[in-house]
C-alpha positions as a printed Julia matrix, in Angstrom:
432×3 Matrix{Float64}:
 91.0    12.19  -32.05
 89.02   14.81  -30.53
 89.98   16.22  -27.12
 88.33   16.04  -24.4
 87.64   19.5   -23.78
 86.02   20.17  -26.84
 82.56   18.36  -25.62
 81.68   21.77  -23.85
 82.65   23.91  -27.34
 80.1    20.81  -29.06
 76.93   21.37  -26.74
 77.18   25.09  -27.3
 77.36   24.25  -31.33
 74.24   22.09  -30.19
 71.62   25.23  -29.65
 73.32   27.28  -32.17
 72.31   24.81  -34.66
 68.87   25.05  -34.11
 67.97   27.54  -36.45
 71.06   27.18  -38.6
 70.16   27.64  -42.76
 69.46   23.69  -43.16
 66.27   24.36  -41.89
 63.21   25.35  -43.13
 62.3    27.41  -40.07
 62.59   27.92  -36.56
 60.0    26.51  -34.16
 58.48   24.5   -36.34
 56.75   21.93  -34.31
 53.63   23.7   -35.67
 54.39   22.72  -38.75
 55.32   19.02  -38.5
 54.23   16.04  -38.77
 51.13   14.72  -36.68
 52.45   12.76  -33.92
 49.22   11.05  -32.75
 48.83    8.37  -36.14
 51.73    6.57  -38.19
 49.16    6.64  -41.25
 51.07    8.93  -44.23
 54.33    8.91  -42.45
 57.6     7.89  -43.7
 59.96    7.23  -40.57
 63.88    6.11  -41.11
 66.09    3.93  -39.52
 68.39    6.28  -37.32
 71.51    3.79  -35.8
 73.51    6.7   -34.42
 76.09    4.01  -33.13
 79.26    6.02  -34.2
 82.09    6.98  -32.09
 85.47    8.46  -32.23
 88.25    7.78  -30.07
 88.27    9.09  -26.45
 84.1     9.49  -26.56
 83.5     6.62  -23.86
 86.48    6.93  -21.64
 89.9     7.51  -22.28
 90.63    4.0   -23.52
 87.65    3.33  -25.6
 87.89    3.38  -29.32
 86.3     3.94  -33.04
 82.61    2.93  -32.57
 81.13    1.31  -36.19
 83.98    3.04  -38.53
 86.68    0.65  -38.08
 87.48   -2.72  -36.46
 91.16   -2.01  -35.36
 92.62   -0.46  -38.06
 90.22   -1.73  -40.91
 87.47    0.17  -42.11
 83.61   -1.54  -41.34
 82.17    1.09  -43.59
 81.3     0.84  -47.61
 80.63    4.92  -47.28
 81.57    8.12  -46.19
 79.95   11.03  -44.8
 79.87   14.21  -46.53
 81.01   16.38  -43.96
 80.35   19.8   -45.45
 79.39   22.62  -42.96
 80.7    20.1   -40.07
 83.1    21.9   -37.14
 86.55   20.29  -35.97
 85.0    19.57  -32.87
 81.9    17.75  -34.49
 84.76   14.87  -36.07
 87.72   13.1   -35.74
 90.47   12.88  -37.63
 91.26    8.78  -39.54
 94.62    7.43  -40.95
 92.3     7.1   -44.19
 93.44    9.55  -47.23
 91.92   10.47  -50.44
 94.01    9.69  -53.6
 95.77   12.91  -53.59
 96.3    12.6   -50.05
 93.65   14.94  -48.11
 93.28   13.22  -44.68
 89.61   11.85  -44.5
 87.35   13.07  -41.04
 84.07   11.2   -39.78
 81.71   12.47  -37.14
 80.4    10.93  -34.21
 76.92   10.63  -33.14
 78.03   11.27  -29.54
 78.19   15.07  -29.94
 74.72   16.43  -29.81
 74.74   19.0   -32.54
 75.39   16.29  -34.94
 72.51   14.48  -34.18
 70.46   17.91  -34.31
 72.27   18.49  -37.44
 70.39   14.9   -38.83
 67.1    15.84  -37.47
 67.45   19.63  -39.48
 68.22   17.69  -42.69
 64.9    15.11  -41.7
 63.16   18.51  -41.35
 64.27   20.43  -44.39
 63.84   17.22  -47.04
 60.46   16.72  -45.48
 61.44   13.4   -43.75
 58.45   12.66  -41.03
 60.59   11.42  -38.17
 63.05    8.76  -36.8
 63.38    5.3   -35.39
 65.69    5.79  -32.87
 67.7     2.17  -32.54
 68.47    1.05  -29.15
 70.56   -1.88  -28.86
 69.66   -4.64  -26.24
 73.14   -5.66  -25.91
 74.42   -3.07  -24.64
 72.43   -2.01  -21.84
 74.47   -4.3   -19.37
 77.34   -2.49  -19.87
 77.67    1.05  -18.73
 80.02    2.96  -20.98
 77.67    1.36  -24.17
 74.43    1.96  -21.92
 75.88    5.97  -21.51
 76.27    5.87  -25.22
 73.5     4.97  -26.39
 71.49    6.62  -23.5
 73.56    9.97  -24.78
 72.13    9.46  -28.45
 68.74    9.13  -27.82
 68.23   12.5   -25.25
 69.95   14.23  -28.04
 67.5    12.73  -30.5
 64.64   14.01  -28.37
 65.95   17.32  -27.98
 66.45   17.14  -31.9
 63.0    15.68  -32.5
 61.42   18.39  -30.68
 63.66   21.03  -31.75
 62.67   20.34  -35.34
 59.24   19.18  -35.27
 59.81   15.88  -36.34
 58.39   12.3   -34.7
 60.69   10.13  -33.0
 60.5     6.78  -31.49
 62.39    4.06  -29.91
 63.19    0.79  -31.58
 65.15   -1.85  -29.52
 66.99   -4.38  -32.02
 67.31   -7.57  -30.14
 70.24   -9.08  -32.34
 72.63  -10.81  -29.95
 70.47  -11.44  -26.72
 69.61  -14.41  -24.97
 65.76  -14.97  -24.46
 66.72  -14.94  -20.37
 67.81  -11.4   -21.27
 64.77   -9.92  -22.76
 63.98   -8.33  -19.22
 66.86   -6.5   -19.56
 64.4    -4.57  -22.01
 61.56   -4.33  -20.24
 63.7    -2.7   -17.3
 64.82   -0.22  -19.58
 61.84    0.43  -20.98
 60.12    1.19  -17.89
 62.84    3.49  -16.88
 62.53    5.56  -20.18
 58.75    6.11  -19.63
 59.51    6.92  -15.59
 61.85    9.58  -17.22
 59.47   11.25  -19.3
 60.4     9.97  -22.58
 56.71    9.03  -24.01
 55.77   12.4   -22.67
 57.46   14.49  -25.71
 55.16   15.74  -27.92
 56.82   14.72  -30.77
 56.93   10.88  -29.44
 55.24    8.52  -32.1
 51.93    7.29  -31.24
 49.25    4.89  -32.51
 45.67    3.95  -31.45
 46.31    6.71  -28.94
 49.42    5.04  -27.43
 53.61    5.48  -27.35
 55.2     3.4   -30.39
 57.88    1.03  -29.06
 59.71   -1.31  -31.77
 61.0    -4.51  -31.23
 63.04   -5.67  -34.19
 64.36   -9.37  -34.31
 61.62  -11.93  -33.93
 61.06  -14.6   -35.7
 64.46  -14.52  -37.83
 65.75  -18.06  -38.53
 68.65  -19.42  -36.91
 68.35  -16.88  -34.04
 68.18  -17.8   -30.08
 64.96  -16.5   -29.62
 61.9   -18.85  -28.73
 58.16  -17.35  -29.24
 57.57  -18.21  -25.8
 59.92  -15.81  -24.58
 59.06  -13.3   -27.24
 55.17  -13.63  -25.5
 56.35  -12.86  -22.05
 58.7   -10.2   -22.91
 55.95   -8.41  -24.69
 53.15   -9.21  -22.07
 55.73   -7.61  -19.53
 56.03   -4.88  -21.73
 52.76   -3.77  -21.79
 52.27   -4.46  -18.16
 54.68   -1.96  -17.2
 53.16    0.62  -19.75
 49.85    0.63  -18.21
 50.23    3.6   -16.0
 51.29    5.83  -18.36
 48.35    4.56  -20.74
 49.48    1.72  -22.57
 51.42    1.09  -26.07
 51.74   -0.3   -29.78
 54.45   -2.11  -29.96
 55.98   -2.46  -33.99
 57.16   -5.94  -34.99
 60.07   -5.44  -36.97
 60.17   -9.15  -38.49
 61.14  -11.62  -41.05
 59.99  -10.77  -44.67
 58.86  -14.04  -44.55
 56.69  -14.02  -41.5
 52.82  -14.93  -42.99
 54.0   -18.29  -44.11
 56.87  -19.0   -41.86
 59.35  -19.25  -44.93
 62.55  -18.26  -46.32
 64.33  -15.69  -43.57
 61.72  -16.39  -41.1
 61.86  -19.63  -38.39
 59.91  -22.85  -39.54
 58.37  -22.78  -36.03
 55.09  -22.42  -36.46
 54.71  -20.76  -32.54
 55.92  -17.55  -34.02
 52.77  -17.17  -35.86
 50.73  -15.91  -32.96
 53.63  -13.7   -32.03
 53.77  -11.82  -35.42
 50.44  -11.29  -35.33
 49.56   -9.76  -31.88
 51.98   -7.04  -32.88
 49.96   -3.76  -33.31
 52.22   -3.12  -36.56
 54.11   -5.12  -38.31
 57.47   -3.88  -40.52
 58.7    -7.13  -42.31
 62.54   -6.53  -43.0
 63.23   -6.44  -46.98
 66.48   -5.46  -47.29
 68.54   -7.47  -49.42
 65.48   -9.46  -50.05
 65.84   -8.47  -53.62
 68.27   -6.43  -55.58
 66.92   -5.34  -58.95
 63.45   -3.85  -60.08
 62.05   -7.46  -61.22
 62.66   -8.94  -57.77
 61.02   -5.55  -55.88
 57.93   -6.75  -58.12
 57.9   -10.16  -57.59
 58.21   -9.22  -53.34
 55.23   -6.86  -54.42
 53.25   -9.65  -55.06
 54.48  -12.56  -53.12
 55.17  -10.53  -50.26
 53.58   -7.1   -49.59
 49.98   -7.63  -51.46
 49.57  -10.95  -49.34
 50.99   -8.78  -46.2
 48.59   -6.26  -46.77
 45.91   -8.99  -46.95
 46.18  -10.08  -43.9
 47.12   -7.43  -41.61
 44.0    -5.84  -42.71
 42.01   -8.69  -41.96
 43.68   -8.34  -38.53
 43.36   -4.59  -37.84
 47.14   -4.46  -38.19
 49.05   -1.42  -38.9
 51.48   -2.5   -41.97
 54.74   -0.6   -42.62
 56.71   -2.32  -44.92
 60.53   -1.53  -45.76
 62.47    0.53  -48.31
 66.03    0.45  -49.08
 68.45    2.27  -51.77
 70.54   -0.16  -51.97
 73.11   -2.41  -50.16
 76.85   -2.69  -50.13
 79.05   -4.29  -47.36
 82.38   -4.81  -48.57
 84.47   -3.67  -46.05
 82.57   -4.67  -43.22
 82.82   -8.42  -44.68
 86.68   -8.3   -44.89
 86.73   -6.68  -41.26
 84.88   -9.9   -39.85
 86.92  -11.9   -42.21
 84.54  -14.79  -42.58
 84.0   -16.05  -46.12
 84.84  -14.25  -49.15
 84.52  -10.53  -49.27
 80.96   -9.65  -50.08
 81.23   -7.25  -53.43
 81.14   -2.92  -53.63
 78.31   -2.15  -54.23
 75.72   -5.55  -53.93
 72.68   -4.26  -54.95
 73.09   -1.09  -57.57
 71.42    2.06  -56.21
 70.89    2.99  -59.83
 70.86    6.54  -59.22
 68.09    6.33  -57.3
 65.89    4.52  -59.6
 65.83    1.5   -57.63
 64.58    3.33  -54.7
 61.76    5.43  -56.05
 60.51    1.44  -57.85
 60.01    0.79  -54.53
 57.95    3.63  -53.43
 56.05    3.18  -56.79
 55.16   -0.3   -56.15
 54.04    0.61  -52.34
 51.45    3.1   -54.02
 50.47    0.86  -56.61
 49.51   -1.23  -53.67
 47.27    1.09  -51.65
 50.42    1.78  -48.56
 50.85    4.85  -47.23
 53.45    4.17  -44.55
 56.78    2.83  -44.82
 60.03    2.53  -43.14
 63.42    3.55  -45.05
 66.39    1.84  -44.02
 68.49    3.74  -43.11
 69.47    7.16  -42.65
 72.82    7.13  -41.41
 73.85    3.24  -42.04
 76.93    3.65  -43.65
 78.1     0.19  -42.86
 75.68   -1.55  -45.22
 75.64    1.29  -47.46
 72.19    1.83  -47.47
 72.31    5.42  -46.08
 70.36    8.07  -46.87
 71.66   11.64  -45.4
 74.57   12.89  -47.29
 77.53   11.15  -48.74
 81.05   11.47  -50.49
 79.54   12.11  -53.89
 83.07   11.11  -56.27
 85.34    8.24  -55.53
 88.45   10.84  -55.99
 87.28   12.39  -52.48
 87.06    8.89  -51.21
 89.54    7.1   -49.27
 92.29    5.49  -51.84
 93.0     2.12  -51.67
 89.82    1.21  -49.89
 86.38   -0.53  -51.0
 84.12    2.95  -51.12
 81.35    3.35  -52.21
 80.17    6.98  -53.51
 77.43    8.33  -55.33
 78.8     8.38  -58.93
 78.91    4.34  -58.69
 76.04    4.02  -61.23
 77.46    6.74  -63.8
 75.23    9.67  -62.48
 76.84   12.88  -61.24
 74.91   13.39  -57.94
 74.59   16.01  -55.02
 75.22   14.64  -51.48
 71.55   14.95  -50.65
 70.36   13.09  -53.29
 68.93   10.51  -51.42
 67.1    13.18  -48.59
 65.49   14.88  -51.48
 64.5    11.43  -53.2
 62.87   10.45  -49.3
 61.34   13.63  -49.06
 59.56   12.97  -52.38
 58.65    9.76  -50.99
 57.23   11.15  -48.03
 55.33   13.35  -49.32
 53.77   10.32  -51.87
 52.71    8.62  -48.94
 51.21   11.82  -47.38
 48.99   11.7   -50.58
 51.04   14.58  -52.46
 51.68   12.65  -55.24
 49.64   10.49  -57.92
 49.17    6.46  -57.16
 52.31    5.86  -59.42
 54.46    8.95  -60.29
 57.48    9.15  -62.42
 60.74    9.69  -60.52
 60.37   12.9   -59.05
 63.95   14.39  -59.15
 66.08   15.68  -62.19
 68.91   13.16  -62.99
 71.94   15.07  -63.63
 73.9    14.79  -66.41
């Protein structure tokens, strides 16, 4: 556990970082990405929802790494270059019995540390996730309040686009004005002000993720009145888009979308729309058969609409430990849905070019708990925790770097930017 006193020896890391060797250059907002348009961007999923012990209070505990004393995590952070005061110590141990350390994304110059990797890879920016559930309670409200001002400083810092996404899993439909409330206060603070805050048609970005899923307590009519609200309390500081992210299944009302057909007008008075895929598929026949079931039919009609479409990319998925954790049903397997090296990835990109996109989402940069994480990771099960369900890079018989998975989004960034042909081989040397 990290001591208390070390916060103030973490904020000075914070500037220090700023022009550390992970990045490119120093003041490079100049040099980013244009904030005023989504078009040729590729933004990632940023959860930045873990905590060591002691970070919300004396008594408060691990935050997303463990459940009590099981691990809720399929990988682990490679923590090269990281400070003591940047981590906290676990009771995991590799197999020759080197204690294992995770970070938490309460310290600021680990977050800046994320945004210098987004900047050196060529990553465009980050959808900062902001949890509706906890804003009722203060020590989670603190947290999460904590994560995104060091995001913005980040952002800024490093020239890279940032918005906010609230992900509505878990709230009542009486509690959507919880949102709205907190929304207002963020653009009363500033936040939309940023220069590197996401914009489209001119106005702030704001995603709200959770719609329309099937066997949620959400009704449309709520989701209309929260969003009306929404924009009613944007109007003095010019308006916004707000970014749907909902069911893959949303144009037909099928498979992980409701059967209600009310949510139809709510998907589609979204100003972008970011249908969830992951786990929709797990090998390179099912990413083509969502190509054309799914995104070619998306693209369809969102055009017809004069909808911005981002759809979703993934690396992989694996949940193991997270499923024994919760305990309910059997354990979901190590590693679900094969990363192949990265070749399962980069089909994905390939099919989004094939099909004209040149905007996407990738899930996620740091979620570690689904195992689709993209910044770097324990490369070799023998640096892994022993005994445990891990999941490292070597899984699919390649010998890969930690960063493997920045420099493959980098790539795909710069595909959607236009860098690249309409379908392009996969862009990184596999190792032997």
């Amino acid at each position: 556990m990290r001591s208390t006193p070390t916060r103030l020896l973490a904020l000075l890391a914070f500037a220090a970082l700023s022009c550390s060797a992970a990045s490119t250059a120093c003041g490079a907002q100049s040099l980013g990405p244009d904030a005023s348009t989504l078009d040729g961007k590729l933004i990632v999923g940023y959860q930045g929802w873990f905590s060591c012990p002691g970070d919300r209070g004396p008594k408060s505990g691990w935050g997303h790494w463990f459940d009590g004393n099981k691990p809720t995590v399929d990988m682990l952070p490679d923590l090269s270059g990281f400070s003591d005061v940047e981590t906290c110590q676990t009771d995991l141990l590799t197999a020759d019995g080197k204690p294992i350390r995770v970070f938490s994304s309460n310290v600021p110059s680990v977050v800046e540390r994320h945004f210098q990797w987004m900047r050196h890879y060529g990553i465009d920016g980050a959808a900062i996730s902001r949890f509706a559930t906890a804003l009722n309670n203060p020590a989670s409200r603190e947290q999460v309040n904590g994560v995104l001002a060091a995001a913005r400083k980040s952002a800024e810092h490093n020239g890279r686009l940032f918005l906010v996404t609230y992900d509505l899993s878990g709230l009542r439909p009486q509690d959507l004005q919880t949102v709205v409330d907190d929304w207002k206060e963020l653009e009363a603070q500033g936040l939309t002000a940023s220069p590197q805050y996401a914009r489209e048609h001119g106005h702030p970005v704001v995603g709200l993720w959770g719609f329309g899923f099937r066997s949620r307590d959400m009704t449309p009519v709520a989701a209309h009145e929260m969003m009306r609200a929404l924009r009613q309390v944007s109007e003095p500081y010019g308006g916004l888009a707000i970014l749907g992210g909902v069911p893959s299944g949303w144009r037909l009302n099928e498979g992980d979308a409701s059967a209600d057909p009310a949510w139809s007008e709510v998907y589609r008075s979204f100003e972008i729309l970011s249908p969830w895929s992951v786990g929709r598929f797990s090998d390179d026949a099912g990413a083509d058969h969502f190509l054309q079931h799914n995104i070619k039919p998306d693209i369809e009609e969102t055009r017809r609409l004069g909808i911005r479409y981002m759809p979703v990319v993934f690396p992989g998925f694996s949940w193991h430990n997270l499923t024994v954790a919760r305990g309910h049903g059997a354990p979901s397997p190590v590693n679900a849905i094969p990363r192949r090296c990265g070749r399962f990835f980069w089909h994905q990109v390939n099919n989004l070019m094939s099909a004209g996109v040149n905007l996407a989402f990738a899930a996620m940069f740091d979620e570690v708990d689904e195992g689709t994480a993209l910044f770097k990771t324990v490369t070799k099960q023998a640096a892994s925790a022993a005994g445990e369900g891990f999941l490292t890079l070597d899984a699919d018989g390649c010998k890969l770097p930690s960063d493997w998975y920045l420099r493959l989004s980098g790539a795909a960034a710069r595909a959607l930017r236009g860098k690249r042909p309409t379908v392009a081989p996969f862009p990184l040397h596999l190792p032997n």
